[in-house]
Structure formats: C-alpha cells, structure tokens
C-alpha positions as CSV (number, residue, x, y, z in Angstrom):
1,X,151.2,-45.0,-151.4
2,X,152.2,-47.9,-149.1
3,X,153.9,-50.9,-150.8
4,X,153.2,-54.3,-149.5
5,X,156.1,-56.1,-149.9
6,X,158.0,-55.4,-146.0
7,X,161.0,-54.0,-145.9
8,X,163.2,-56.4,-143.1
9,X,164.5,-55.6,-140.1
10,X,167.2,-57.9,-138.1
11,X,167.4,-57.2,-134.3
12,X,170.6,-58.1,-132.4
13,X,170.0,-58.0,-128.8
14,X,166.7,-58.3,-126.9
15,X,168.0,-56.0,-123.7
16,X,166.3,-52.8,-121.8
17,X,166.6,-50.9,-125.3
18,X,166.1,-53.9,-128.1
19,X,162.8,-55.1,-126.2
20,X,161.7,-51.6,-126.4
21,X,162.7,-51.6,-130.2
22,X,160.2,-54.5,-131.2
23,X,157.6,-53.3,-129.4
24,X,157.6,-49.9,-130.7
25,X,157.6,-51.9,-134.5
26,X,154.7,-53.6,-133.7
27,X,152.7,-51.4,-131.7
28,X,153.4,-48.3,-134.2
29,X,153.2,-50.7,-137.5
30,X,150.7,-48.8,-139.0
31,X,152.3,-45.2,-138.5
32,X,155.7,-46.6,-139.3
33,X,154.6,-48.2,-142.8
34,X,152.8,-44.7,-143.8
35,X,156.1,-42.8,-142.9
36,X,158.5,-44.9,-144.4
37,X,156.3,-45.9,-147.7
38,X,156.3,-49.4,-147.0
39,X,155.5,-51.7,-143.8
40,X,158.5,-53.6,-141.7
41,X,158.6,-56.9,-140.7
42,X,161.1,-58.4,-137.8
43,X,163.2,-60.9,-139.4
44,X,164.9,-62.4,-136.2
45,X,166.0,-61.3,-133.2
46,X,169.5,-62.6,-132.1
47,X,170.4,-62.8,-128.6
48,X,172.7,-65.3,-126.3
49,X,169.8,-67.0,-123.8
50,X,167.3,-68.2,-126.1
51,X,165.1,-69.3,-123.4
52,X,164.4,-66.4,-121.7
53,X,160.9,-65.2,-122.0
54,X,160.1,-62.1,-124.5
55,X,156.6,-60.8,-123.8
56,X,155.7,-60.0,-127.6
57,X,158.1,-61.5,-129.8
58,X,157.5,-64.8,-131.6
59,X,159.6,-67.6,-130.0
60,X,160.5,-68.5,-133.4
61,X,162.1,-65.2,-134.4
62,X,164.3,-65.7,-131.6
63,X,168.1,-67.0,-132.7
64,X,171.6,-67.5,-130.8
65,X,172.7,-67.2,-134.9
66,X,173.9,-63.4,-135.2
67,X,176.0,-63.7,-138.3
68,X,173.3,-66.1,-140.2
69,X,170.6,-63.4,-139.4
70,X,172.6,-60.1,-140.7
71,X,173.8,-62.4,-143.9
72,X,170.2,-63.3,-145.0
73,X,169.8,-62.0,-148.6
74,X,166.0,-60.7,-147.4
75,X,167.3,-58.4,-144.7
76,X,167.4,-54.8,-145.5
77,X,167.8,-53.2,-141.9
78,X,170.2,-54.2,-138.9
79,X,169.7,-52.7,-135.6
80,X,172.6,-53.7,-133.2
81,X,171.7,-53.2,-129.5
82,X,174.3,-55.9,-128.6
83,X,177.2,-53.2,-127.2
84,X,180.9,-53.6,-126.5
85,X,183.3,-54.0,-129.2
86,X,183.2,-57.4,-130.6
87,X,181.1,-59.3,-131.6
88,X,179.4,-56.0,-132.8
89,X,181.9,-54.8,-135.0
90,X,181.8,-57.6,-137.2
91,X,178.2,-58.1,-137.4
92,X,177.7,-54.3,-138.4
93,X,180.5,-55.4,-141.1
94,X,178.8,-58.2,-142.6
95,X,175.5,-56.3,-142.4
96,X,177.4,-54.0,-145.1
97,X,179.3,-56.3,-146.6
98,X,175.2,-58.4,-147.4
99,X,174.1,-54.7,-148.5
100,X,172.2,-53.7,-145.2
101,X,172.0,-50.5,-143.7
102,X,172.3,-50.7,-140.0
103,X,171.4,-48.5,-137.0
104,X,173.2,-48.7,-133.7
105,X,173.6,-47.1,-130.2
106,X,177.1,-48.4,-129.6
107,X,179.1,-45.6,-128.8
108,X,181.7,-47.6,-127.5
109,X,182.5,-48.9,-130.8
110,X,181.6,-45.6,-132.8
111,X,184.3,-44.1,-130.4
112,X,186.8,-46.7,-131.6
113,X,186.3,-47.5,-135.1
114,X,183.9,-45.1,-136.7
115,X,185.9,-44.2,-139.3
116,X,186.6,-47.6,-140.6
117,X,182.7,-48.2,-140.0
118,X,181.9,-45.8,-142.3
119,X,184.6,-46.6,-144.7
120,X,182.9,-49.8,-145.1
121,X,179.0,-48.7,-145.1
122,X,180.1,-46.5,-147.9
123,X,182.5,-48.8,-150.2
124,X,178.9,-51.0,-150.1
125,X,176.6,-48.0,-150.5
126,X,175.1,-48.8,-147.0
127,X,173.9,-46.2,-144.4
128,X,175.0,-46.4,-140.8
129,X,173.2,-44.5,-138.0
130,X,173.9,-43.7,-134.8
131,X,171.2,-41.2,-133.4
132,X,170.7,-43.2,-129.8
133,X,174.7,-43.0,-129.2
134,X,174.8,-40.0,-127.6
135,X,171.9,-38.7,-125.4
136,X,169.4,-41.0,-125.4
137,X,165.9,-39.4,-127.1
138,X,167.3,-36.1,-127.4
139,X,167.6,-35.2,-131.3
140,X,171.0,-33.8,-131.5
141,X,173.3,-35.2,-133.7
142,X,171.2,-34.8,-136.5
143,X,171.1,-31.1,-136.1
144,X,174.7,-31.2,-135.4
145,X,175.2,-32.8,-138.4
146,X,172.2,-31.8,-140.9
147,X,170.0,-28.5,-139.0
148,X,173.7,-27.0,-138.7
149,X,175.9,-28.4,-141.3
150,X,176.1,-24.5,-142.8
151,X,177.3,-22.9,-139.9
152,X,180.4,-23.2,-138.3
153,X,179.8,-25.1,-134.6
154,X,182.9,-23.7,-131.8
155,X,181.5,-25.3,-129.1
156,X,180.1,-28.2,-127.3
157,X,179.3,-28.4,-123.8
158,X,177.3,-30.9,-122.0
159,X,175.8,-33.4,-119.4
160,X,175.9,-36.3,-121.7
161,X,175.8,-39.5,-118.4
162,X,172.7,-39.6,-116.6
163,X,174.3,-41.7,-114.4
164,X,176.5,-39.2,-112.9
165,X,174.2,-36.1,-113.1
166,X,172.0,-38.1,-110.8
167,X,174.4,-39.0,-108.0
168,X,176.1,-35.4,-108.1
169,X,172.2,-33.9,-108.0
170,X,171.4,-35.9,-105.3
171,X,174.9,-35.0,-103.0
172,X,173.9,-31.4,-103.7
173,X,169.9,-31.5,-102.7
174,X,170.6,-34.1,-99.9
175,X,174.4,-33.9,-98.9
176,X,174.9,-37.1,-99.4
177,X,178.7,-38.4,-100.3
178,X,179.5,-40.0,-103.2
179,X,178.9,-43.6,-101.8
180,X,175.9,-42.9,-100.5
181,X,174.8,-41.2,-103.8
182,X,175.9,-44.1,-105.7
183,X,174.3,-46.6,-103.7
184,X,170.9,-44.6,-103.8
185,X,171.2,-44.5,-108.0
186,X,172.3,-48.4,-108.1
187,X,168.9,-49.3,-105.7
188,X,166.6,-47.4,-108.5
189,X,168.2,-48.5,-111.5
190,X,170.1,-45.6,-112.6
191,X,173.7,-47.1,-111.9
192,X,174.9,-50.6,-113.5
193,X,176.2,-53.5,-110.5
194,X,179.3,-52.3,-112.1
195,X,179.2,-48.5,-112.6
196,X,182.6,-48.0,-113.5
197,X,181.9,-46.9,-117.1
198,X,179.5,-44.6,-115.8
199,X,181.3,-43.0,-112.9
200,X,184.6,-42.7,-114.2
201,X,183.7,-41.2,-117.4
202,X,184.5,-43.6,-120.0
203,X,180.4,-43.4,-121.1
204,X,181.2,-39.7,-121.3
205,X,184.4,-39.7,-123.4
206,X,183.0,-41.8,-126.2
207,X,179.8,-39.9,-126.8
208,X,182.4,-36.9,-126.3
209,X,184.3,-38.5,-129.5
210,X,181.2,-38.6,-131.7
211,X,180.1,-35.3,-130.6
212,X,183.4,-33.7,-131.7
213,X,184.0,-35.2,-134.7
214,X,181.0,-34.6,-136.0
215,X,180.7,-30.7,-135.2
216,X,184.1,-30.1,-136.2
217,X,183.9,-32.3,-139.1
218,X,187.5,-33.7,-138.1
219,X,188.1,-37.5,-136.6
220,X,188.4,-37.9,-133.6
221,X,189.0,-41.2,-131.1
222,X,188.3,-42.3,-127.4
223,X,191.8,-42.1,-127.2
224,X,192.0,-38.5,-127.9
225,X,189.6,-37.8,-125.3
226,X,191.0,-36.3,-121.5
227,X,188.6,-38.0,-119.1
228,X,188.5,-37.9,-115.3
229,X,185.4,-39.0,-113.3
230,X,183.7,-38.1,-110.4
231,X,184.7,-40.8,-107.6
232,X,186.8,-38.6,-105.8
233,X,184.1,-35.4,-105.5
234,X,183.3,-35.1,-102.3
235,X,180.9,-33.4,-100.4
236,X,183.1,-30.7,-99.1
237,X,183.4,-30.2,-103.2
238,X,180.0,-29.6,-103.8
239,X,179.6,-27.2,-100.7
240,X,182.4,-24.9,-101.8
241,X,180.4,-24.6,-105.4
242,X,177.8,-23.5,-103.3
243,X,179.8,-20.8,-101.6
244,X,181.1,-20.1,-104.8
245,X,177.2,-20.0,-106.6
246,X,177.9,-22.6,-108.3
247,X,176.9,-26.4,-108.9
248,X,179.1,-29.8,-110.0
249,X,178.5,-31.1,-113.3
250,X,180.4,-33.7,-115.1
251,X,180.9,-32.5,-118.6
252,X,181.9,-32.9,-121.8
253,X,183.4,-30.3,-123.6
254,X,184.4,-30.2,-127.0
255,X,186.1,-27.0,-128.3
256,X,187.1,-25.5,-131.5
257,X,190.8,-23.6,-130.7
258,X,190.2,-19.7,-131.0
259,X,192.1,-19.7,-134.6
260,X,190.5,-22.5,-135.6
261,X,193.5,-25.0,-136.2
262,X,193.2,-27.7,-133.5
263,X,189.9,-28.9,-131.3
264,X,189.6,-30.3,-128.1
265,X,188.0,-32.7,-126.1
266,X,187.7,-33.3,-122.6
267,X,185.2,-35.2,-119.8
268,X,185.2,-34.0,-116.1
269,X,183.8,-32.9,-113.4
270,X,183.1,-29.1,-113.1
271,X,182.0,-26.1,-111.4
272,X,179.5,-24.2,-113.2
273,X,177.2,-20.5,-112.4
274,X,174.2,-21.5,-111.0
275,X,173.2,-18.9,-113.9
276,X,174.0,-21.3,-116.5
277,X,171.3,-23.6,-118.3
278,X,172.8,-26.6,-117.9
279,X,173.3,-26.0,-113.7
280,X,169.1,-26.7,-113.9
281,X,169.8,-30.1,-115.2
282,X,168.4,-32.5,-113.0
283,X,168.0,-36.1,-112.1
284,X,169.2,-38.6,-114.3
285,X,168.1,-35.8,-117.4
286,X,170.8,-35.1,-119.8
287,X,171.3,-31.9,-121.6
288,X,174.1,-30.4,-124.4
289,X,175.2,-26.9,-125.2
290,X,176.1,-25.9,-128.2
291,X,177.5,-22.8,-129.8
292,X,177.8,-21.9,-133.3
293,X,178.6,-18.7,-135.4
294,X,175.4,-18.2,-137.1
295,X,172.7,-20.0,-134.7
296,X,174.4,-18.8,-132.2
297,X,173.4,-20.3,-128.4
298,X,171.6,-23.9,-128.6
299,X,170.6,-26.2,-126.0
300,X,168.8,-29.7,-126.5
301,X,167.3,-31.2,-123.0
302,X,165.5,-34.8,-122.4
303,X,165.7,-37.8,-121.3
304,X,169.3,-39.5,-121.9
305,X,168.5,-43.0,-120.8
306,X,166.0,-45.6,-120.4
307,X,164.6,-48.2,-123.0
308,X,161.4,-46.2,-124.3
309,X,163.3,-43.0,-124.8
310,X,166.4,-44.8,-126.7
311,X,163.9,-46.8,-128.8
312,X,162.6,-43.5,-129.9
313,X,165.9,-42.5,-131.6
314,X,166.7,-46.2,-133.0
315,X,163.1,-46.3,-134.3
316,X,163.7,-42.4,-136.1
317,X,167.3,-43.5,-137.5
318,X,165.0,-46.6,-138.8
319,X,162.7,-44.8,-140.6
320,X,165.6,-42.6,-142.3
321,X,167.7,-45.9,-143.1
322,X,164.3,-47.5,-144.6
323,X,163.2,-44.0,-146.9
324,X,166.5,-43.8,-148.3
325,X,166.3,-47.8,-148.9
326,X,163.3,-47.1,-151.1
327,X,164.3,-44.0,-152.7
328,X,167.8,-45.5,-153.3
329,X,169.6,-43.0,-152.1
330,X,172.0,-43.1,-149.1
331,X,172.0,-40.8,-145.9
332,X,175.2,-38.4,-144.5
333,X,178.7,-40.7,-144.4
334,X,181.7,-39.3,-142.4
335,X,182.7,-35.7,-142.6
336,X,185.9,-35.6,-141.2
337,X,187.3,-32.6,-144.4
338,X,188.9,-30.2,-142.0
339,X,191.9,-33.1,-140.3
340,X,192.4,-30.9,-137.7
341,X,194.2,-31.8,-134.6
342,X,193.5,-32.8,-131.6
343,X,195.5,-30.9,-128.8
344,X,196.5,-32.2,-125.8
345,X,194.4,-31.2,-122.3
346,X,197.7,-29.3,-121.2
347,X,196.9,-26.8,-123.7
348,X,193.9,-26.3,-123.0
349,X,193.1,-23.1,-121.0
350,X,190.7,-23.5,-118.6
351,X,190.5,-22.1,-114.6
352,X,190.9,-23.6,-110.9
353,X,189.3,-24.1,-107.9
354,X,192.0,-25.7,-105.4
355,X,191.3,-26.5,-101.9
356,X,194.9,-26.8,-99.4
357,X,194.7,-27.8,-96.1
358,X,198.5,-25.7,-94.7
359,X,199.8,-24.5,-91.4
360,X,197.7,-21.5,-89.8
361,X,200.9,-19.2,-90.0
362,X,201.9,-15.8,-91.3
363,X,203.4,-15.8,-95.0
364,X,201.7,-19.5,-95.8
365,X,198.9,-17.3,-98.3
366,X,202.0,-14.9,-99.5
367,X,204.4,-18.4,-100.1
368,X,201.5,-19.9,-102.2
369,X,200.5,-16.9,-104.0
370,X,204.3,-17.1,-105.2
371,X,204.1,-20.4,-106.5
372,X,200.9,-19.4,-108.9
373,X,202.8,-16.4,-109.9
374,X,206.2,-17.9,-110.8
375,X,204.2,-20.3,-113.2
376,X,202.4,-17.7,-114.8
377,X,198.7,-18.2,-113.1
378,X,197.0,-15.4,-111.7
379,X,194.5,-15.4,-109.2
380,X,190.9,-14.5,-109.2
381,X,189.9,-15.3,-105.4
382,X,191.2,-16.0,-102.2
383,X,189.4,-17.4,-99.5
384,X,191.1,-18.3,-95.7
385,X,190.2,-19.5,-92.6
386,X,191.5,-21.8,-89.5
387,X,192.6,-21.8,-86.0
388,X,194.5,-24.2,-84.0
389,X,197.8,-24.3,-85.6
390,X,195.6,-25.8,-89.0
391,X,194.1,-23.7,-91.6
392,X,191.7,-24.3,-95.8
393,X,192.9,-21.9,-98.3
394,X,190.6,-21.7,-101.2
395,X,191.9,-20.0,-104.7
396,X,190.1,-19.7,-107.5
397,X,192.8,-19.0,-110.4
398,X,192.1,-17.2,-113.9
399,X,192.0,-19.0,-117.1
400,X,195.5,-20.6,-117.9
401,X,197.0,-23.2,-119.7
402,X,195.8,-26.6,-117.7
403,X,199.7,-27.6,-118.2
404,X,200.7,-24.7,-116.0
405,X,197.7,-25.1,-113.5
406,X,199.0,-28.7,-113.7
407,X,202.4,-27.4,-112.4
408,X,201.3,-24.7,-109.7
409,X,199.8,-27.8,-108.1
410,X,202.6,-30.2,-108.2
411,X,205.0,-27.4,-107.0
412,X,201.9,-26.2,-104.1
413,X,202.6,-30.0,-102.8
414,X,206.1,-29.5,-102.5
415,X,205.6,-26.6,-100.0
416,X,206.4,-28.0,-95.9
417,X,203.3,-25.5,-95.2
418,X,200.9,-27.1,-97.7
419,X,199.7,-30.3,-95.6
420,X,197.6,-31.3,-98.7
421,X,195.6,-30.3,-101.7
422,X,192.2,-31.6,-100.4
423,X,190.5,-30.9,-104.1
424,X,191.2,-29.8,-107.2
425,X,188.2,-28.7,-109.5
426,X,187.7,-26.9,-112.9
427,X,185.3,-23.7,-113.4
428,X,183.4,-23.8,-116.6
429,X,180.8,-22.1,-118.6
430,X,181.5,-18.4,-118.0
C-alpha cells in the first residue's frame, strides 16, 4: 500500500546527470511510488545560474540557496550532483546533521573524506549512497559490498574512465596518436574542454579508492592511490601490444597482498592478452573484474558515463535511501574492520614491457641483459632490430618488484649505448 503523504527529495545541481535525475522522478512517478511505498516530490533544485532554462522543472523549484534547501525540516532525501570538494562536503553535512539521507556521485569527495562522511551519516542515523561513483549504470558496488559481503574479494581489475578507454580504442582501430584521439573524443563529447582529470587518471584513482576500500573492507584514500595516465602512450605503444597480442588499457587495479596483510592500489596504463575480457572493452564502455574466493571470476560491463545511465544508479540508491526511510531502518555504513595497509607501488610485483633506442653494436643486448640481472629481474622476451649504426631493443621482463623494475630502468639510462628508453609499459591480467 502506497502512502500519500511524499517523501522529499532536494536536488543540488541541475547538470548532464541532475537534469536526468528529475526527469526520471517525474516521468517514472508512478513506478517509483509503488517501489518505494510512498510517492516523491522534488523539493527544490539548487544550482548557481538560476536563469538558465530547465525543460521540465518548475521555475519556482529552482534556488541559488543550497544550504536553506538541505536544512528544510520537510526534506527527507538529498541528492548532490554538484562535484568537487567544497561546497559539497558541507551540504552532504548538513543534510545529516537536518536528518536526511543523501545520495551522491561525487567520487572526488568520497575519495577524500569518506570516512568522515560516514562518521557523520551514522552519528545522525542517516544513509549515504554512492552507487553512480564508480562506473556509471553498472551495478557494482552493491555486489561488492552486499551480493559478496560473505566471500573474501582478492582482486579488482578494471576500466573504470570512459574517457580514456575511448581515445586508446580509437589509436588502436585507427592509429591515431594520442592528440589526435583526444581531439576526436573532445568533438563528440566524450572528453571535458579540460580533460586533465580524465587523461591523467585522477577520475581513475578516486573511483580506485572506493573500489578498494570497500572490497577489502579497509580505508583507503586518493592519496594512497599510484596513478599515472595515458598522455605519453604513443602509437608506437599500442603497435608493439599488438606484436605482443596484446591491447592498452588504463586500469585500475586493486589487490589483496598474497598473505593477506596489506592491499594495493594502483591506476595506469597497461598491456593486456587480447584473450582477456576486459581487452573487448570498447568505446567509451567501462567494465570491472573482479575475483573472489568463493564466486570466483566476475565481470560487470555497461555504460560508465552519460546522464541517462548515471541517473539510473542515483535513482536506484534513491529508492533504497527512501525504503529504509519508511521502514526506519538504515542501509550498509563503512566497513573498514580489517585496517590493513596500504603498500607502496614499489612493492608491488608486477612485469615490463621497455622499449630502448641503443647503438647497433655487439655486446649492447649482453650489457643490458646485465643490468636486469644484477637487480634481480629476469627476462621473459627479447626482441632486436636496427641498421645504420641505430638499433629498438624490446624486453619484456618477468614479474618483479616494481621498485627493482624501477631501478633496472634508471640504471638502463645510465648506459653510453642506451640512447633512450622510448616507453616503458606494464603487462597485466595473466
């Protein structure tokens, strides 16, 4: 049975995602009050430009008053599609602090200061949700944290940027280098005028953070995250993972260690098999791995962007945050039980692929296959070729301690017959 009185829901920001948001509360209003037990009503929108046009939503909902709207005694529900730090972090706070739960995509600020968030939500008995901060429409850190909160998760791997997947896609199908990529995603919408975030993984490392803390049920920040982006893959990059049958993906991996005391995680670019799942990941699509003791192998695929597709997972954390509103109960706080530490990237072990442009001369491959072996990094490949006094050497190294791979190539650029390490790429997901 539906109850008539409307449960109230205060917008913050109007943008790609929040205009999506309202619309799907009014155009689903019917389906929405049957699931949740009672109907919603928008209490306000708050944005910066009031004037702006907004097909669909009452001019007089509209309000440049954030803090008045998520203190009103008659809200029940924030959603905060504002972004960035501040003013968003204490607008979720006084949502709390007035007794509302709130739902958010900011993974900027979960990244930061989601322990403290939920600190907060919980000392006011207040649910915060978070669905749309990592992948878009794809349901996954629900599972992560409900479907698989029995088993023990060891690993998570994935393509968590659309961004990024679609330029490196588009230098492997067209051979395109990277500016032209990037210039190709800005012109249909895929990259921002500044695509900084995007490109040079910081989008990649905070979704990264959430992921990791909640699958290991430890805490971790933004800060503990080893990112690198993709502006310096080149095309030459992308044509030796094809020699190699492989593909570039920027990833983000978040490991348990193998005794099960520390965790990792880590955002860069990567070769992976062609043989792998997420090498078929296309487009701006985005797509995450995950490995776990009991469930063994899972992989969740969709759409990772966009306004529709993010509205979907704001409107589902909605519903939840409503039900348990009614019911008077609250949904999953933090789990961060285990404290386990986060390990530096130097200890993590992980392979090479390093490109060196050196001197076309006897004893340059035997001088450089020293170096790897008097820092303790054996070698899985060689490949050679030049003329004309200039010559590419190609290794591929087994797994190793990133510190020492770190140190093979600082002591490779010391060498007078190493002219230059031309790229230096990790090998994943074998």
């Amino acid at each position: 049975m539906v109850r008539t009185r409307p449960l109230k829901v205060a917008l913050l920001g109007c943008g790609v995602v929040g205009s999506q948001v309202a619309r799907l509360m009014t155009t689903h209003a019917e389906d929405l009050a049957a699931r949740i037990g009672a109907p919603l009503e928008l209490a306000g929108v708050a944005v910066r430009r009031p004037d702006r046009v907004r097909a669909g939503i009452d001019p007089a909902l509209v309000t440049t008053d954030a803090e008045g709207l998520v203190t009103r005694d008659d809200v029940d529900v924030v959603v905060e599609m504002i972004g960035g730090i501040e003013p968003a972090r204490g607008l979720i706070e006084a949502a709390f602090k007035n007794g509302a739960g709130v739902v958010t995509a900011n993974k900027a600020l979960l990244a930061q200061d989601g322990p403290a968030l939920h600190a907060i939500a919980a000392e006011h008995g207040a649910d915060l949700y978070y669905e749309a901060a990592v992948a878009g429409a794809i349901p996954l850190l629900r599972p992560l944290r409900e479907s698989l909160a029995g088993d023990t998760v060891n690993r998570v791997l994935g393509i968590v940027n659309g961004t990024t997947n679609f330029i490196l896609d588009r230098m492997e199908s067209s051979g395109a280098g990277y500016g032209e990529a990037l210039d190709e995603a800005t012109a249909l919408g895929y990259a921002e005028a500044d695509p900084t975030a995007d490109v040079e993984g910081f989008d990649a490392a905070a979704k990264a953070a959430i992921l990791a803390g909640i699958a290991f049920h430890t805490r971790v920040r933004l800060d503990d995250v080893h990112r690198q982006g993709i502006s310096e893959v080149t095309a030459a990059d992308i044509a030796s993972a094809r020699r190699m049958g492989c593909t570039v993906k920027l990833l983000a991996i978040c490991e348990r260690a193998g005794d099960g005391r520390s965790v990792t995680a880590r955002v860069h670019p990567a070769m992976i098999p062609l043989s792998h799942p997420l090498a078929s990941v296309k487009g701006a699509y985005n797509a995450v791995f995950v490995e776990a003791d009991s469930a063994g192998q899972l992989m969740f695929y969709g759409p990772g962007a966009g306004g529709a597709p993010t509205a979907s997972a704001v409107l589902g954390d909605l519903v939840a945050v409503c039900r348990n509103k009614l019911g008077g109960g609250r949904g999953p706080g933090e789990s961060a039980y285990t404290q386990l530490p986060v390990s530096p990237m130097g200890d993590v072990v992980t392979r090479y692929h390093i490109s060196l442009d050196v001197a076309d001369k006897p004893g340059v491959l035997a001088q450089c296959a020293l170096v790897f072996a008097d820092h303790g990094v054996s070698i899985d490949t060689v490949r050679q070729s030049g003329k004309d006094g200039e010559a590419s050497l190609v290794v591929v190294t087994h797994r190793a301690p990133d510190a020492a791979l770190t140190a093979t190539v600082a002591a490779l650029r010391e060498l007078d017959t190493v002219h230059d390490v031309a790229s230096i790429m990790r090998v994943e997901g074998e």
